[in-house]
N, C-alpha and C positions, 0 to 999 in steps of 0.2 A: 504494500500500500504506500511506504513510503517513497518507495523511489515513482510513482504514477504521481505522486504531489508532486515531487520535486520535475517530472517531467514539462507538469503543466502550470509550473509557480510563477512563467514569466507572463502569464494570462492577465488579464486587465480583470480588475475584482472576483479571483479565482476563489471560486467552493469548491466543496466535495461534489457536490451534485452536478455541475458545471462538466465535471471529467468525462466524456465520451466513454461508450463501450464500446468493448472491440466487436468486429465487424462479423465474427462469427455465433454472437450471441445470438440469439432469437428469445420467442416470449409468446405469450397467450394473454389473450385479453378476457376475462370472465366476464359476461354481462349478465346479471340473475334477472330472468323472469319474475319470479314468482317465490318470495320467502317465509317459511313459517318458523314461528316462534311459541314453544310448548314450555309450561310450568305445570311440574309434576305438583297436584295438591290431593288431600285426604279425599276417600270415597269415590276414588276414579270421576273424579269433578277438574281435571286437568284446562289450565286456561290454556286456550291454542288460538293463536292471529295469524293471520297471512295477510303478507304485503305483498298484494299484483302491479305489477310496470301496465299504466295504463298506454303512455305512449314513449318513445325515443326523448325525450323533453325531461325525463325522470318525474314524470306524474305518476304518484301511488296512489293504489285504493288499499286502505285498512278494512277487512273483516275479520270480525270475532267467530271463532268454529265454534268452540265448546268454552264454558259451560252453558 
């Protein structure tokens, strides 16, 4: 790590984050549809919400499953 700082120290207000990756990395973009969220409670009375992507805009719809 140190010597990629010192590579890229004469950069004009150099970060960390600023440092290019090298050119063989690749990567995934995750975009969730659709997310539920479950709390275990007594008497099989479990709270469960789902978050739906209504559109590309990141508009949710919150609904309550259970209880």
């Amino acid at each position: 790590m140190k010597q990629i700082e010192k590579k890229h120290d004469g950069d004009k207000a150099h970060e960390i984050k600023d440092i290019p990756c090298p050119e063989f990395w690749g990567g995934l973009r995750d975009v969730p549809l659709l997310i539920e969220f479950w709390q275990c409670r007594e008497h099989r009375l479990h709270d469960r919400f789902v978050y739906k992507r209504q559109t590309e805009d990141d508009d949710w719809k919150i609904m309550r499953l259970s209880p």
